[in-house]
RODO-2510 file (C-alpha; in nm, 4 decimals, decimal comma):
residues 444
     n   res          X          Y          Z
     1     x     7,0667     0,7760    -7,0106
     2     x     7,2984     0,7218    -7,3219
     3     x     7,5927     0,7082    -7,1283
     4     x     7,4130     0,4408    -6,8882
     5     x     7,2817     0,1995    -7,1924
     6     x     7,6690     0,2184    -7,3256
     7     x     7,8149     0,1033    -6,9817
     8     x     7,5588    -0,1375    -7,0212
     9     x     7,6638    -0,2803    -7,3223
    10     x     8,0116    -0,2333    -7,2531
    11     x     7,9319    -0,4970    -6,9380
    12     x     7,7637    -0,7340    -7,1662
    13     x     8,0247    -0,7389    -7,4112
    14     x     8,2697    -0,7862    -7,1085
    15     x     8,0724    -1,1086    -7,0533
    16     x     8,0720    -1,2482    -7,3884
    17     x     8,4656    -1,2449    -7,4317
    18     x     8,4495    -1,4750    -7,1002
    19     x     8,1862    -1,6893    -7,1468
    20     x     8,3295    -1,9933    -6,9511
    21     x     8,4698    -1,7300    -6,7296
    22     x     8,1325    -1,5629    -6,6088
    23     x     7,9613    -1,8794    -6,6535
    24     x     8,1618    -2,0469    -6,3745
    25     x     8,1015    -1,7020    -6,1454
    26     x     7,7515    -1,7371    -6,1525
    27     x     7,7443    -2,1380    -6,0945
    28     x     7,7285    -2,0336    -5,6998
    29     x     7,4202    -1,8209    -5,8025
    30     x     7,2427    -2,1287    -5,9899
    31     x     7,2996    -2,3315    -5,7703
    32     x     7,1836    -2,1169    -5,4136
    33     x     6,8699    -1,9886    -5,6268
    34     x     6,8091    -2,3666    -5,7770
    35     x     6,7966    -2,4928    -5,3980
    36     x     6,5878    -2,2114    -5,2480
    37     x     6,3512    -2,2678    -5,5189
    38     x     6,3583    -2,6549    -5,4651
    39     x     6,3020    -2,6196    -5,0633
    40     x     6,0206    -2,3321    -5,0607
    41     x     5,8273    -2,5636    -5,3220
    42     x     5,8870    -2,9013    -5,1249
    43     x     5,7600    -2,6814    -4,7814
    44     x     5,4927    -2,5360    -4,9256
    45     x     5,3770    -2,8639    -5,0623
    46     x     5,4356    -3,0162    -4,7438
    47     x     5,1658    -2,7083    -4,5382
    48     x     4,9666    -2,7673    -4,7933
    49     x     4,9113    -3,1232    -4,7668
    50     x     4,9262    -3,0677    -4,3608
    51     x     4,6093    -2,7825    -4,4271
    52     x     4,4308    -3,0850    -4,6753
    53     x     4,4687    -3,2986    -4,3894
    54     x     4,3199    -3,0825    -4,1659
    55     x     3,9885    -3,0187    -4,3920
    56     x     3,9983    -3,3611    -4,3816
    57     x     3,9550    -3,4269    -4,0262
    58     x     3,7466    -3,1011    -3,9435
    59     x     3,8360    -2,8350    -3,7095
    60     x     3,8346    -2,9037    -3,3167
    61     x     3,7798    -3,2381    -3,3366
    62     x     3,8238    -3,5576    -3,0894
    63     x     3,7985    -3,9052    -3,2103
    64     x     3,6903    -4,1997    -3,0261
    65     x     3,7558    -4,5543    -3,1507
    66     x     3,6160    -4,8335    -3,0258
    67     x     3,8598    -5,1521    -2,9418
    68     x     3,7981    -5,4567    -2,9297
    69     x     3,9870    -5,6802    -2,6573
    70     x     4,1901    -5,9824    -2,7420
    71     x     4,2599    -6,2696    -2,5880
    72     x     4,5597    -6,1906    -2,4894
    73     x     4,4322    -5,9098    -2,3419
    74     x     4,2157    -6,0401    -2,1366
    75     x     4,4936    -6,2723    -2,0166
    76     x     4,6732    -5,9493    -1,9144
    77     x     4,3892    -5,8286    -1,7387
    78     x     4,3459    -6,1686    -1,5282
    79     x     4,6632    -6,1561    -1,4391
    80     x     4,7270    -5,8280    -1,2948
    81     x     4,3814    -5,8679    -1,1291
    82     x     4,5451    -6,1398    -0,8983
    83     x     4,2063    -6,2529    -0,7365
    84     x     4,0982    -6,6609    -0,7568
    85     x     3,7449    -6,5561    -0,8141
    86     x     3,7797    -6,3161    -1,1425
    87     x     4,0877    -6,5225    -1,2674
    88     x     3,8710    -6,7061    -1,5101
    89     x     3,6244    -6,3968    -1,5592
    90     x     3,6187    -6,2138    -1,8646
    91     x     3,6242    -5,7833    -1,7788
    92     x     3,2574    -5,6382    -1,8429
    93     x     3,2322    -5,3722    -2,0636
    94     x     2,9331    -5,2309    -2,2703
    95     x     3,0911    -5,1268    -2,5336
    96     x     3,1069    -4,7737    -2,7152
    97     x     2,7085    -4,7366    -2,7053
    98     x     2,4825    -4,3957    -2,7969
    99     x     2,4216    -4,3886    -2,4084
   100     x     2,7510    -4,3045    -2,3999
   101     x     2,7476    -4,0160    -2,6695
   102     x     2,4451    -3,8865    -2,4802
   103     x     2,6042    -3,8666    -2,1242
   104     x     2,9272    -3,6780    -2,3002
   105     x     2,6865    -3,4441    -2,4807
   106     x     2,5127    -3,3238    -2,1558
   107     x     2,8021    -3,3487    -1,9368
   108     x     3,0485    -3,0989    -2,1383
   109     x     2,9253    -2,7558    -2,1672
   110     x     3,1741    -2,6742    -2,4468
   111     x     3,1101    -2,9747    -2,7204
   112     x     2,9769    -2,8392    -3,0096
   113     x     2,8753    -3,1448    -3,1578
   114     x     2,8911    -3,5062    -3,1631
   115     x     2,8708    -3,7339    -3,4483
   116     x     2,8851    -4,1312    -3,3873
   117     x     2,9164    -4,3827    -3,6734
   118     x     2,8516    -4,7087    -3,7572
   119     x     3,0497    -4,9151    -4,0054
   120     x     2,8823    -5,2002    -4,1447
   121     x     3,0767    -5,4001    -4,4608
   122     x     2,8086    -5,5734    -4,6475
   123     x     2,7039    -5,6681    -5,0187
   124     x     2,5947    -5,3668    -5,2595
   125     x     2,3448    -5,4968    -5,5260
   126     x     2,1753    -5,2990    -5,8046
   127     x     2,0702    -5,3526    -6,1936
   128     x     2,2595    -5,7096    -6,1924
   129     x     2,5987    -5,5295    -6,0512
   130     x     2,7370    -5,6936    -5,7068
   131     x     2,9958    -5,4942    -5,5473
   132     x     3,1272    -5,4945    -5,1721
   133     x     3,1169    -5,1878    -4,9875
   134     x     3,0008    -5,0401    -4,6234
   135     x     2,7119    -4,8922    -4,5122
   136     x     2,7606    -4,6256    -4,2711
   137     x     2,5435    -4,5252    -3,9953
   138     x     2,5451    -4,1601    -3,9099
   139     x     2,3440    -3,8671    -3,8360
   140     x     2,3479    -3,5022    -4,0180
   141     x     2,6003    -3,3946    -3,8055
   142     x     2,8643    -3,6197    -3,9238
   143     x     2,8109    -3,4336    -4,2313
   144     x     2,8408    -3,1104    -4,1241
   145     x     3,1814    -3,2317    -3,9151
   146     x     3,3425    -3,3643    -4,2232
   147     x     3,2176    -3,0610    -4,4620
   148     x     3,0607    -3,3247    -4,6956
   149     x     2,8378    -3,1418    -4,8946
   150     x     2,5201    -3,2832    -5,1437
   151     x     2,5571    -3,2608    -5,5136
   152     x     2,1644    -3,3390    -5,5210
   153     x     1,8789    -3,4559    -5,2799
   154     x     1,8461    -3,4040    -4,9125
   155     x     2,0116    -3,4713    -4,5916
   156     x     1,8087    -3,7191    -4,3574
   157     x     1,4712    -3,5894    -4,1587
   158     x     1,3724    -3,6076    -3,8328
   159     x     1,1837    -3,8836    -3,9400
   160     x     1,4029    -4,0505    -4,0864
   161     x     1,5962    -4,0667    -3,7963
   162     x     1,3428    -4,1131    -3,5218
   163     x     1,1255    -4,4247    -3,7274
   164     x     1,4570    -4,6012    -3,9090
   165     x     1,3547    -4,5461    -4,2450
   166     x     1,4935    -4,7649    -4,5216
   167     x     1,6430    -4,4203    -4,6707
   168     x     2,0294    -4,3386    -4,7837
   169     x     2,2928    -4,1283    -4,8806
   170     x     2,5546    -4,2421    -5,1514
   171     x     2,8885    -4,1122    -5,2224
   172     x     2,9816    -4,0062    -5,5920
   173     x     3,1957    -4,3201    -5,6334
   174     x     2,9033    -4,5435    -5,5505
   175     x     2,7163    -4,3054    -5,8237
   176     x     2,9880    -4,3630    -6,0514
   177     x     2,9705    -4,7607    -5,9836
   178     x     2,5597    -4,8404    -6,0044
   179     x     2,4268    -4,4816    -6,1588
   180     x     2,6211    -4,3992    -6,4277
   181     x     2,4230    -4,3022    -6,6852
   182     x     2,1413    -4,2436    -6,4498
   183     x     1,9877    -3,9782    -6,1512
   184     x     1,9722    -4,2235    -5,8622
   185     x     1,7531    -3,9962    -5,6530
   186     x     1,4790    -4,1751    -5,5756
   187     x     1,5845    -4,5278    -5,7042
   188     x     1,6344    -4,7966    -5,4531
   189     x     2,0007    -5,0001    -5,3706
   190     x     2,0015    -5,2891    -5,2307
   191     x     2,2550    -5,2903    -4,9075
   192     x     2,3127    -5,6884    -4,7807
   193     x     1,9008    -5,7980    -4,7276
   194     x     1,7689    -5,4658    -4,6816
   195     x     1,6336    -5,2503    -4,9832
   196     x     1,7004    -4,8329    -4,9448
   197     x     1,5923    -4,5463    -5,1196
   198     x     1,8733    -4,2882    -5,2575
   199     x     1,7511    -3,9183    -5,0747
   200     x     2,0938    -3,7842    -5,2093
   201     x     2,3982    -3,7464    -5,3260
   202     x     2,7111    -3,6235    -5,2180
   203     x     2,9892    -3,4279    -5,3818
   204     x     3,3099    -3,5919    -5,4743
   205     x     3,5880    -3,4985    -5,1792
   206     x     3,8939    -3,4676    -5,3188
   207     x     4,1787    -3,6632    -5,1006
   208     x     4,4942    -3,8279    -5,1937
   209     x     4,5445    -4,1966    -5,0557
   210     x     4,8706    -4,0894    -4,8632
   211     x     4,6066    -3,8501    -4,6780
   212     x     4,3934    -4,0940    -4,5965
   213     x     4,6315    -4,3437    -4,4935
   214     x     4,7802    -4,0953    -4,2478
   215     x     4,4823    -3,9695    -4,0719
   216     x     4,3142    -4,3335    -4,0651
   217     x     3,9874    -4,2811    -4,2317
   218     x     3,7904    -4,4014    -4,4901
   219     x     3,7547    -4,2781    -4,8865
   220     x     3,4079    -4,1642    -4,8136
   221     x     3,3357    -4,1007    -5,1578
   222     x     3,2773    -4,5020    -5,1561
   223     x     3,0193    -4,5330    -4,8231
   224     x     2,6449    -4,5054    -4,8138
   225     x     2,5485    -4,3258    -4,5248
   226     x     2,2519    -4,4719    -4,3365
   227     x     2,0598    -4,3099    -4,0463
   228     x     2,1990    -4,4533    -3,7090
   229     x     1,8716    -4,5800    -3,6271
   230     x     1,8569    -4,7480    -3,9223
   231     x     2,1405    -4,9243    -3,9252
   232     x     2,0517    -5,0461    -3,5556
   233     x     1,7009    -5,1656    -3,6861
   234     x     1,7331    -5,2948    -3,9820
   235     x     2,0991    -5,4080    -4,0226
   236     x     2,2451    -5,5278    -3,6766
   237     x     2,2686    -5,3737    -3,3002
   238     x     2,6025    -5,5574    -3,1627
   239     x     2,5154    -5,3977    -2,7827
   240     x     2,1886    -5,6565    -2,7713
   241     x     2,2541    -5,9270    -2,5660
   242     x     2,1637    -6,2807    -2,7958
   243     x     2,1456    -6,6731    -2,6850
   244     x     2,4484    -6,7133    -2,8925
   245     x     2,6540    -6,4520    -2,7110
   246     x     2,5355    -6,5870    -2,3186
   247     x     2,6708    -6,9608    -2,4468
   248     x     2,9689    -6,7732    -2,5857
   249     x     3,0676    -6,6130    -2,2434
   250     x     2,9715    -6,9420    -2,0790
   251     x     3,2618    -7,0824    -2,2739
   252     x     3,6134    -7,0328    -2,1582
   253     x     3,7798    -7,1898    -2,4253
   254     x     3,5831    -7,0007    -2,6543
   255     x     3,6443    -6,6659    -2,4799
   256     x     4,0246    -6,7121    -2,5436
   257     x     3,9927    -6,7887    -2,9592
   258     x     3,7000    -6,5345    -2,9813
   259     x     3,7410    -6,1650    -3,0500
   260     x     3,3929    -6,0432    -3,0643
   261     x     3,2838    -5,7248    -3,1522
   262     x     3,0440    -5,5918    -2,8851
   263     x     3,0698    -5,2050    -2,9581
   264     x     2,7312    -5,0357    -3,0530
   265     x     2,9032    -4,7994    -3,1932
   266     x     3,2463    -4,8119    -3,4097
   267     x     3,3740    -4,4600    -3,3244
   268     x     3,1767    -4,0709    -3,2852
   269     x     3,3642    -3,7688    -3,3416
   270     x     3,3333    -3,4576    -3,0821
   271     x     3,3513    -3,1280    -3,2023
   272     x     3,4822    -2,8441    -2,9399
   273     x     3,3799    -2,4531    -2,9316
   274     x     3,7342    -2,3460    -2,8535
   275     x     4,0303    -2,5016    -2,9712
   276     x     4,2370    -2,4205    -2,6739
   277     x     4,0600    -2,6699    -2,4320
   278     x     4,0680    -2,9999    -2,6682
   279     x     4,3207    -3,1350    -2,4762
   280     x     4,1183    -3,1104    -2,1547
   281     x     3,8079    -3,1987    -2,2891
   282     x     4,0000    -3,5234    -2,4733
   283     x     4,1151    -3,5953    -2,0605
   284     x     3,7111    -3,5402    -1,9212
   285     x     3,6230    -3,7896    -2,2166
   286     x     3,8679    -4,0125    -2,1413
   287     x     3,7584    -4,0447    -1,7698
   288     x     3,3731    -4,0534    -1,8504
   289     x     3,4077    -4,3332    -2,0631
   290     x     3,5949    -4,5490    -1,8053
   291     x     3,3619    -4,5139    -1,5494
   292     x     3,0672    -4,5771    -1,7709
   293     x     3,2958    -4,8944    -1,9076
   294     x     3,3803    -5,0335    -1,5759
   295     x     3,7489    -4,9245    -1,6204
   296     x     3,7823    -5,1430    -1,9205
   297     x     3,9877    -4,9079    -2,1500
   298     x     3,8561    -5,0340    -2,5063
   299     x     3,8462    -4,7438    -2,6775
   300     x     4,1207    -4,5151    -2,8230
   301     x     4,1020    -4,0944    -2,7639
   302     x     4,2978    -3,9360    -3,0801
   303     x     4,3219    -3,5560    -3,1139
   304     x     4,3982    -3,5261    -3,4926
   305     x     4,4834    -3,1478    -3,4842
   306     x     4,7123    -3,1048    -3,2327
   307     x     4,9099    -3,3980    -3,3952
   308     x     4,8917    -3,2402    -3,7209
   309     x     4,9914    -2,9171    -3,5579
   310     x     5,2782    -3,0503    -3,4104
   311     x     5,3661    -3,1907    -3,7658
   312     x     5,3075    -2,8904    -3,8995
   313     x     5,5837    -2,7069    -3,6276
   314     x     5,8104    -2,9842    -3,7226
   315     x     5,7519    -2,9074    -4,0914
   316     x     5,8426    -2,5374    -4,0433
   317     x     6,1808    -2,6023    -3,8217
   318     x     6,2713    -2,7986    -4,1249
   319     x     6,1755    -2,5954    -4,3689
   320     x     6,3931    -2,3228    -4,2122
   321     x     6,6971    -2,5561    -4,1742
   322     x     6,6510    -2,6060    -4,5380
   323     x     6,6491    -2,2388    -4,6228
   324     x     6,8996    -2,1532    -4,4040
   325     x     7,1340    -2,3958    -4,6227
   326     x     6,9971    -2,2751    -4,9456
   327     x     7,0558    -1,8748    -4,8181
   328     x     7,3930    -1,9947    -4,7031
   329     x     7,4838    -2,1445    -5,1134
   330     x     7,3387    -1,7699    -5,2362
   331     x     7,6194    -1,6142    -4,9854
   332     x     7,8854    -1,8253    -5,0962
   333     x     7,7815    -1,7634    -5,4337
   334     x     7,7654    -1,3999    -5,4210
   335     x     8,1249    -1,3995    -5,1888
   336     x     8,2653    -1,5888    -5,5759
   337     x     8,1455    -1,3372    -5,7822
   338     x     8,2968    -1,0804    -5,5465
   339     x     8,6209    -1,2420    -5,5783
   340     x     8,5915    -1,2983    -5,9643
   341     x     8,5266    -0,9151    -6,0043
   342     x     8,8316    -0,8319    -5,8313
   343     x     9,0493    -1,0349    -6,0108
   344     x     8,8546    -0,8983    -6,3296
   345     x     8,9341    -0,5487    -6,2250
   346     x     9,3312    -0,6878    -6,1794
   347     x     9,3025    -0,8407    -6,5127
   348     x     9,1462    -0,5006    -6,6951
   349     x     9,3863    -0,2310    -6,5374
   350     x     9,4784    -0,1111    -6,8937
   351     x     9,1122    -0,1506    -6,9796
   352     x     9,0018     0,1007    -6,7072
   353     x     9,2726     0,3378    -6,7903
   354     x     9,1724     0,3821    -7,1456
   355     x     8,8562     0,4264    -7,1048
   356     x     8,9553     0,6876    -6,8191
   357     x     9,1526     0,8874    -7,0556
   358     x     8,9112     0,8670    -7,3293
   359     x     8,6262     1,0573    -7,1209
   360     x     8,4888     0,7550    -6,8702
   361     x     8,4382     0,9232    -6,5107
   362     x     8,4437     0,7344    -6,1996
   363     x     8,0419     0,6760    -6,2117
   364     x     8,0850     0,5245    -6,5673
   365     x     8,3774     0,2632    -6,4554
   366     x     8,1093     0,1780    -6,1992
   367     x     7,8508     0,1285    -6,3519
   368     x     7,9846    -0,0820    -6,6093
   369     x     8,1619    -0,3449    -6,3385
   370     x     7,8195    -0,3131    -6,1870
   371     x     7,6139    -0,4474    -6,4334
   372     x     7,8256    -0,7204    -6,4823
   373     x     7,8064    -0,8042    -6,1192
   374     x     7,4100    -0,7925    -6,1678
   375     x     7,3521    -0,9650    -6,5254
   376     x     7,5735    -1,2761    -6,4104
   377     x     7,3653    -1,2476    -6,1283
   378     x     7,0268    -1,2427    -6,2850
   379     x     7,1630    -1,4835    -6,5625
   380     x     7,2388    -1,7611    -6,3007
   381     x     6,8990    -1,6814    -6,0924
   382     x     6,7410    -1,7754    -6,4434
   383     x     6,9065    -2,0833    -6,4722
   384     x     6,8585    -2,1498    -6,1097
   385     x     6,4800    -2,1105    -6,1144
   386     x     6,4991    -2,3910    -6,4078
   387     x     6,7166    -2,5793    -6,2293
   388     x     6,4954    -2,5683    -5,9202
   389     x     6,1513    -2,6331    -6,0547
   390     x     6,2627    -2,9407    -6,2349
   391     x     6,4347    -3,0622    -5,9054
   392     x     6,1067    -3,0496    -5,7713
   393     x     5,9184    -3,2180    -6,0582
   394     x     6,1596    -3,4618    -6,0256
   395     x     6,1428    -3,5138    -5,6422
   396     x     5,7591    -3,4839    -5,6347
   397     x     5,7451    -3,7718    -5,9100
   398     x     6,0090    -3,9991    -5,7698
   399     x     5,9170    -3,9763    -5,4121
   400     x     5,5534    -3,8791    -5,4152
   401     x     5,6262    -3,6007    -5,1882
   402     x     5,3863    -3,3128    -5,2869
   403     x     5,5861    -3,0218    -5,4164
   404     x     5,4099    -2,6704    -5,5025
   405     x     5,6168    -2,3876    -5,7078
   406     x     5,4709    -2,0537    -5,6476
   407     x     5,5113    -1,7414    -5,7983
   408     x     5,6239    -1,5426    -5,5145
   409     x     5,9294    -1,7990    -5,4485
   410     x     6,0313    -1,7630    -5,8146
   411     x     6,0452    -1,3984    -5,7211
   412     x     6,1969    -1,3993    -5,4027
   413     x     6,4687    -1,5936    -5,6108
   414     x     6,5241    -1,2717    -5,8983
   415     x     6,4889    -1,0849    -5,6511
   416     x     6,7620    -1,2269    -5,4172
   417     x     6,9912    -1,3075    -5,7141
   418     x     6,9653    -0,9414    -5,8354
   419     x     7,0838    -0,7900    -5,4672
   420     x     7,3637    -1,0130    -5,4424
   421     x     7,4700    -0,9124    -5,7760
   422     x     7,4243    -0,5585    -5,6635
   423     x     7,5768    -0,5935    -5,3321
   424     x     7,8872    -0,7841    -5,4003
   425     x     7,9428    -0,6076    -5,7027
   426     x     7,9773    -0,2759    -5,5191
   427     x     8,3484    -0,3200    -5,3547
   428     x     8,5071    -0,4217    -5,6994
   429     x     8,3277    -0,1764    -5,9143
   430     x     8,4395     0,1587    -5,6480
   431     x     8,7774    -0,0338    -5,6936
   432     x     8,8349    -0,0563    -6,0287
   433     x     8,6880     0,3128    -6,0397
   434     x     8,9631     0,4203    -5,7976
   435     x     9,2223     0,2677    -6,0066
   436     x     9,5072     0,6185    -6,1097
   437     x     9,4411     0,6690    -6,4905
   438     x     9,8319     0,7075    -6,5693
   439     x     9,9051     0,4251    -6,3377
   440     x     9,6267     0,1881    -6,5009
   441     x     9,7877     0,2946    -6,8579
   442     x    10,1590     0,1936    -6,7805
   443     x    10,0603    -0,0887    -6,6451
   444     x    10,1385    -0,4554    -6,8027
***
């Protein structure tokens, strides 16, 4: 062990009568460990945000959107229609309607759950504060599909649901807005004309706007969630068929500047058993809904996961890409301190031959060009690992791309650093051990 901890410090003081030298050996080493540390963090930032996403939208879900037709494409639809008799007819459709969540319920054997909404903007008023905001009709399974838990109160009751009670839900930002000081449980908000009593409360969800943007929903921390019913009784039912609406579709002109929103329903959300047939069951929805719509295609059929799946695949060929050019600057750097060492071991002939005739064996000689290999090595992985987590501090800042650091890639980077140190010191330490003692002595 003695003779070890001298080679040892005979290698470090090696390295401190080259600073510049050894410096410069190990900038290949910074540099490779500085970039795998920067890539692992920016593509584990990026699964992360991907897995956020997906918590987001809930597992096995398919989203239906209702769309409203334009003018234009109604135009569209004349045209191609080619008959005198419908040219000046606008296409019939119903609308996204709860009819139509019922017959996909009890047609598909393997839907889990279905959970329509409806979005209504209106006027928040409570204890002389006027804010805007939307009331959301829903049922308890749209809590359940979006893992939106309550921080107090209840979920809606049968009755609730059945009768159209004046009840609601708030979210913790509409808490924040009216309640702040107080437990709104119990107290009643006043939503457009309509006065509702606060049954709960639900727990802040945490989601970046980037997220949100993406995946197209709402900040629900800022709704208050109605009972469907409710918001068909007491707020507005677009599906009913009013005076105003039979003038409106009496009017041609008007029918062309008019984009009417005649959907029931803005959009439900169907949860599948088995992951593997979302696509198919996204296809049978698809089809049931243009039968029941006359084949008037104004809806949209989105399946979230598999697009954030595919993201995610994308992520991961990038990410190794990435590594591969990071493990690629670690070889190169490990191939220069290879080459440095054996023009060291040129340089230190009459070094190695001293030492040889003073005692030094072939293991000693060794060891001591070894652990210079290795503490340049580990030396530049240091620096590297700074190097890499402020590169993605900085990136994360600048760009806003979400960058995570983890232990285990700080690791993997020591780790790495240390076995190229190890490996490509090997060749020049057996070679300046198999240097002739009398040879390395007469040597210039």
């Amino acid at each position: 062990m003695q003779r070890v901890i001298f080679n040892f410090i005979l290698a470090i003081e090696g390295i401190s009568a080259n600073k510049l030298r050894s410096f410069l050996t190990g900038l290949g080493i910074v540099f490779g460990v500085a970039a795998v540390i920067a890539m692992l963090a920016i593509g584990t930032g990026a699964k992360q945000s991907i897995l956020d996403q997906m918590k987001l939208i809930g597992a096995n879900n398919i989203v239906v959107q209702s769309k409203v037709k334009t003018g234009d494409d109604d135009d569209q639809g004349q045209q191609s229609s080619g008959s005198a008799n419908t040219k000046n007819k606008k296409p019939y459709s119903p609308g996204l309607t709860l009819l139509d969540v019922e017959a996909i319920e009890g047609a598909l054997p393997n839907v889990e759950k279905i959970s329509p909404e409806i979005v209504l903007p209106t006027t928040v008023i409570q204890s002389a504060k006027q804010e805007k905001a939307r009331c959301v009709g829903v049922t308890n399974a749209f809590f359940e599909l979006n893992v939106m838990k309550l921080e107090k109160g209840q979920y809606f009751h049968h009755e609730h649901i059945e009768f159209g009670r004046p009840v609601c839900i708030i979210g913790k930002n509409i808490q924040t807005k009216f309640f702040p000081n107080d437990d709104p449980v119990g107290k009643q908000i006043k939503c457009g004309n309509t006065w509702l009593t606060i049954i709960g409360i639900l727990k802040k969800r945490k989601a970046s706007k980037e997220s949100l943007q993406n995946l197209g929903i709402r900040d629900y921390n800022d709704d208050i969630y109605i009972p469907v019913s409710t918001s068909l009784i007491r707020f507005k039912d677009r599906a009913k068929i009013t005076k105003d609406k039979i003038g409106n579709n009496n009017d041609d002109d008007n029918n062309n500047k008019t984009d009417d929103n005649y959907h029931q329903i803005d959009r439900f959300v169907v949860r599948v058993t088995d992951s593997k047939t979302m696509q198919a069951t996204a296809d049978l929805v698809a089809r049931i809904l243009k039968r029941r719509h006359l084949d008037v295609i104004d809806f949209e059929i989105e399946v979230p996961e598999l697009l954030l799946e595919q993201e995610q695949k994308t992520q991961e060929t990038f990410n190794m890409v990435l590594a591969a050019i990071a493990g690629i600057s670690l070889l190169v750097g490990g191939i220069g301190i290879m080459n440095i060492m054996l023009a060291s071991v040129l340089e230190r002939i009459k070094e190695i031959g001293v030492r040889r005739s003073l005692g030094a064996n072939q293991r000693d000689i060794i060891l001591q060009f070894l652990f210079e290999a290795v503490f340049i090595s580990l030396i530049g992985g240091l620096i590297g690992v700074l190097l890499g987590v402020g590169a993605a501090k900085t990136v994360s800042a600048s760009s806003g791309i979400p960058t995570i650091v983890s232990f285990w890639s700080i690791a993997l980077a020591f780790g790495v650093s240390a076995t190229i140190g190890l490996v490509f010191g090997i060749f020049p330490a057996r070679k300046a051990a198999m240097q002739d003692p009398i040879k390395a002595l007469r040597s210039d």
